[in-house]
N, C-alpha and C positions, 0 to 999 in steps of 0.2 A: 392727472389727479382728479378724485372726484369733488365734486363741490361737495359742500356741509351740507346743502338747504336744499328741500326740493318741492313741491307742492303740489296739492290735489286741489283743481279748481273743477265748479261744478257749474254746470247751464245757466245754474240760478243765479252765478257770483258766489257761491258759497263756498269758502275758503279751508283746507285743513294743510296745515305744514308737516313736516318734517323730514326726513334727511334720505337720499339718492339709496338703495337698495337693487341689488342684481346691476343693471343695466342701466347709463342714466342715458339723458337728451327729453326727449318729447315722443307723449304720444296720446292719441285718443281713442275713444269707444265707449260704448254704452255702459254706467256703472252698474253692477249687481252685488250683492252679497252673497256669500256664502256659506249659510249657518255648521255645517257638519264641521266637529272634532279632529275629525283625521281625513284625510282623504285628497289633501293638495294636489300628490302628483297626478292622482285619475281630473282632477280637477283640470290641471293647466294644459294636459292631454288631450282632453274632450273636445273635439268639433264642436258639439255645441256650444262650445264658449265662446267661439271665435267670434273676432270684434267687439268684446268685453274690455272693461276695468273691473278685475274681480279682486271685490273685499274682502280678506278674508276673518269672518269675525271672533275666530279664536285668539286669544291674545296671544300665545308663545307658538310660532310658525317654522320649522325647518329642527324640530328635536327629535326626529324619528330620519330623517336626510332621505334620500331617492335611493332607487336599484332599477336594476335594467326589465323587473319582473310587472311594474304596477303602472308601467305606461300604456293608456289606450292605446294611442297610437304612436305614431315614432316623430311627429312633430309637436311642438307646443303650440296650442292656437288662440290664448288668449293675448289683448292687445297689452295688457297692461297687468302688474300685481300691486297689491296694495295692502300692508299689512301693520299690525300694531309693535311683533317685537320675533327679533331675527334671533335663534337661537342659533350660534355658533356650534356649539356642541352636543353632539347626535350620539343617541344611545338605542340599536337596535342593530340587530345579530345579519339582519338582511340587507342593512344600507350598503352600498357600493362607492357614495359620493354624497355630497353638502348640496342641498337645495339651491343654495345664493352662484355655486360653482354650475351647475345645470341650466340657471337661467342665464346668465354671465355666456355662457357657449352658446345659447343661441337669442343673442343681443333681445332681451326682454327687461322692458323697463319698468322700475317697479319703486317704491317708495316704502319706508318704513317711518315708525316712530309715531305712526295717524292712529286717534280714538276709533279703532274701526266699528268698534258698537255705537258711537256716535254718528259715524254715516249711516251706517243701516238705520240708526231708527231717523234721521232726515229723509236717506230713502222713500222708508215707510210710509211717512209723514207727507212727503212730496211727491214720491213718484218716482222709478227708475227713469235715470236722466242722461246724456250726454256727460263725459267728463276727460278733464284733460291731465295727466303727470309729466312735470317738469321737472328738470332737474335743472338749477342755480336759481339767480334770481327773476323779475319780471313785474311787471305790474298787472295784479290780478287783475283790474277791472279790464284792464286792456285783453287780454288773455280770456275772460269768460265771454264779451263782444266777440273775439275768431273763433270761441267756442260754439258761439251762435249761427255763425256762418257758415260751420263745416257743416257739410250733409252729416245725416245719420249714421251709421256703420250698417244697419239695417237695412237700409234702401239701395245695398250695396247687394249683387248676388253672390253670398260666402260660399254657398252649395258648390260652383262653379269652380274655385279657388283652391277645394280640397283634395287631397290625395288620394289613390285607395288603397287601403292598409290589405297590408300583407294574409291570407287566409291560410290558417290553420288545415291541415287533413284532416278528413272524417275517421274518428277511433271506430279502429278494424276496418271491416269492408264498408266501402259507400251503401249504406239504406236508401237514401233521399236525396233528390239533387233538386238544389235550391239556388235563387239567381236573387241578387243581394243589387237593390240601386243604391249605388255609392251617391250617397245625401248626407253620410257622416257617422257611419258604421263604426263601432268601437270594438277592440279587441275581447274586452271579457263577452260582447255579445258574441261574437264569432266562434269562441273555445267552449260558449254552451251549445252552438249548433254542431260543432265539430262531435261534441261529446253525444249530440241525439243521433251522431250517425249521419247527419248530411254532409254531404259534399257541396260548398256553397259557391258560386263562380260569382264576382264581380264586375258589374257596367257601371259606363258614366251614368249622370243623373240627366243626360242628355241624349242617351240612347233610343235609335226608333223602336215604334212600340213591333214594327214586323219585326228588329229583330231580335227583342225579347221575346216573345212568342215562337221562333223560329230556331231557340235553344232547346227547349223541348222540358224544359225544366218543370218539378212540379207544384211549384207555388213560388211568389215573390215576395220576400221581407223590404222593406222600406222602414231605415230604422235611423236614428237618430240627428244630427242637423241642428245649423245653426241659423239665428235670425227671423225674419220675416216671413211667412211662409206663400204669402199675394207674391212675392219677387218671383222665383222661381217658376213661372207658369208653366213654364214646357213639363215641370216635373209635376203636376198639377194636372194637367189636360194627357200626361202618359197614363195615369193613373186612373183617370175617368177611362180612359180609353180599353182599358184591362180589365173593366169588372167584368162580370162574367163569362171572362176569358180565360183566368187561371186566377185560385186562390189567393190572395193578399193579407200580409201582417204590417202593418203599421205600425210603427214604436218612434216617440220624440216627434220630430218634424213631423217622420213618416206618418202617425197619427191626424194631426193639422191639413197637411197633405190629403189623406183619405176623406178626411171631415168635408173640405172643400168639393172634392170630387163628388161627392155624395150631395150634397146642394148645403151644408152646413156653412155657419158665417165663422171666423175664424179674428179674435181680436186680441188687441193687444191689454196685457194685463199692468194695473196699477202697478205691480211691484209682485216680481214674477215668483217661484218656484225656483229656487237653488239651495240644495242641501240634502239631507237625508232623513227620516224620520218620521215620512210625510204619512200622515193614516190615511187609505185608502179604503172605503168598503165596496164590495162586489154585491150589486142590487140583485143579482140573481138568488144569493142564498144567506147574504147577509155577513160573510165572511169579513175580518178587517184586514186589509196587508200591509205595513211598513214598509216604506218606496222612497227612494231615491229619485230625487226630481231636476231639471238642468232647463227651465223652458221661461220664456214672457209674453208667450202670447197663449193663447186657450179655446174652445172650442165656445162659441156663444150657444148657450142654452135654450134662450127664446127661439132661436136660427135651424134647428135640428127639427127636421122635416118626418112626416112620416115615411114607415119605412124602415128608418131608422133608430135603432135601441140603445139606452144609455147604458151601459154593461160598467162603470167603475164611476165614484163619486168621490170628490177630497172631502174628507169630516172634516177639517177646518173650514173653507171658504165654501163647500158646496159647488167647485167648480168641478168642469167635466173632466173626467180621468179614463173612459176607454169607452167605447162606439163598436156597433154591431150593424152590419145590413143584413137585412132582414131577404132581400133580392137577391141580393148577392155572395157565395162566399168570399168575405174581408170584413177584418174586423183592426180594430187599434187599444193602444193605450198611451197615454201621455207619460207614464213614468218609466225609470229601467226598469225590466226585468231583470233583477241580479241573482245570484244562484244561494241555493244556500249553505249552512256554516260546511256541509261536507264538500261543497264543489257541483252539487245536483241543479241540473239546469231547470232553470226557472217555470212554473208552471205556465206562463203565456208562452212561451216556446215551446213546449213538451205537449202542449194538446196544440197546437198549431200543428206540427209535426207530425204528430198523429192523428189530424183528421185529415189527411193530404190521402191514406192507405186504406 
């Protein structure tokens, strides 16, 4: 039987209760929020979440349930859920199943009954932090002390830990063949390249650079990721090792990734980018795009060398959102590329794609 009581303790000592949801016991990871309306199950999908407590800060959670269509990927990668109010009862023509029943089958611990817009704005306020979900009782000061103790989840390499998702066929005959380093590749990105015609093969993120090069492929995406992006060096010095060797697209990590390569400083942010909504403008001609975002660290500004061109800017914070070398063909952007309302693949993918011919 589950306990009643369950708790979010946070680095600082900062306490929020309430009662065992999905999965109970213990678990830790870095806390983030979540601002976007809809969008859970791509949420708890997403590599980039992994080693997260993700807030999620809409108040009624699980009224729309899951289906087998809106999963990035085929596992769940966040450490933890956190939510304000567990809707039992789903109304939507597509659901297959009950969010609380989804997380429950692959033992994810998660809490309900928490002010979640009162963490995010401590977040804000504080700083994304370490945090821990308990389920019974415990003595929080004791409990935020071994929360102090535990390493980061960051300093942990998640890159290494993940799977690689299943790749879609290229619609009709293959056009392009593209080679994908698995750092946390997501499904809707895969079914827009599928839909420009490439055929995209999949390596670990620890694969030698002979023999990427030695697939014959004609450009490499490096695209989404969890965590720290200093951890993973070997995918950092592949990456340096590739430039003007074969075109490069960067997306998420893969962005971070390239930044580093290219001599840029890469830091972690007060209180990252999770949600959707984000206004992006394009310095090139001034365009603005609405962008979905999943990242906590960012490209330092001061740190971007010549050479290299700022190609995308967040209107809200002024941070960096997509990089050009100027030496090299590869370029990045920090947020998804998502397709739009007809299913048309995203325009960072579709002129990538088309400058490869």
């Amino acid at each position: 039987m589950k306990s009643a009581k369950a708790m979010l303790v946070l680095e600082d000592g900062t306490v929020f209760e309430g009662a065992p949801f999905a999965g109970s016991g213990r678990t830790v990871g870095e806390t983030v929020f979540y601002t976007g309306v809809v969008g859970y199950q791509e949420v708890l999908t997403d590599p980039s979440y992994a080693g997260t407590l993700v807030v999620l800060t809409y108040p009624i959670i699980g009224s729309y349930g899951v289906n087998g269509e809106d999963n990035e990927t085929a596992d769940v990668h966040v450490a933890g859920v956190v939510i304000r109010e567990y809707s039992r009862h789903i109304s939507n023509f597509r659901a297959t199943g009950k969010l609380e029943d989804f997380l429950v089958e692959r033992a994810v611990v998660g809490i309900q009954g928490v002010d979640t817009r009162a963490v995010a704005i401590h977040l804000r306020e504080h700083g994304e932090m370490k945090g821990m979900i308990v389920s019974g009782g415990g003595d929080p000061r004791k409990l935020a002390e071994e929360l102090k103790e535990t390493p980061p989840a960051w300093q942990a390499d998640l890159v290494k830990e993940l799977g690689m998702p299943e790749v879609p066929p290229a619609q009709g005959a293959a056009k392009h063949r593209l080679l994908a380093l698995s750092i946390g590749m997501k499904r809707s990105w895969l079914e827009q390249l599928a839909r420009l015609g490439c055929a995209v093969e999949m390596v670990p993120a620890a694969a030698e650079v002979k023999d990427i090069l030695r697939s014959g492929a004609k450009g490499i995406v490096l695209a989404g990721g969890p965590g720290d992006p200093h951890v993973p060096e070997y995918a950092a010095s592949a990456v340096k090792a590739l430039l003007g060797r074969t075109p490069i697209l960067g997306v998420g990590l893969g962005h971070q990734l390239l930044a580093l390569s290219l001599g840029c400083g890469v830091t972690r942010m007060k209180t990252g980018h999770h949600g959707v909504n984000y206004p992006v403008r394009r310095t090139q001609d001034g365009v603005l795009e609405i962008t979905t975002q999943a990242h906590s660290f960012v490209v330092d500004e001061k740190s971007v060398p010549g050479g290299v061109t700022v190609t995308h800017v967040n209107v809200n914070d002024r941070t960096i959102e997509g990089i050009r070398s100027e030496k090299f063909p590869a370029l990045s952007v920090q947020f998804s590329p998502c397709p739009d309302e007809m299913g048309n693949p995203n325009r960072v993918f579709a002129e990538f794609v088309g400058s490869l011919y």
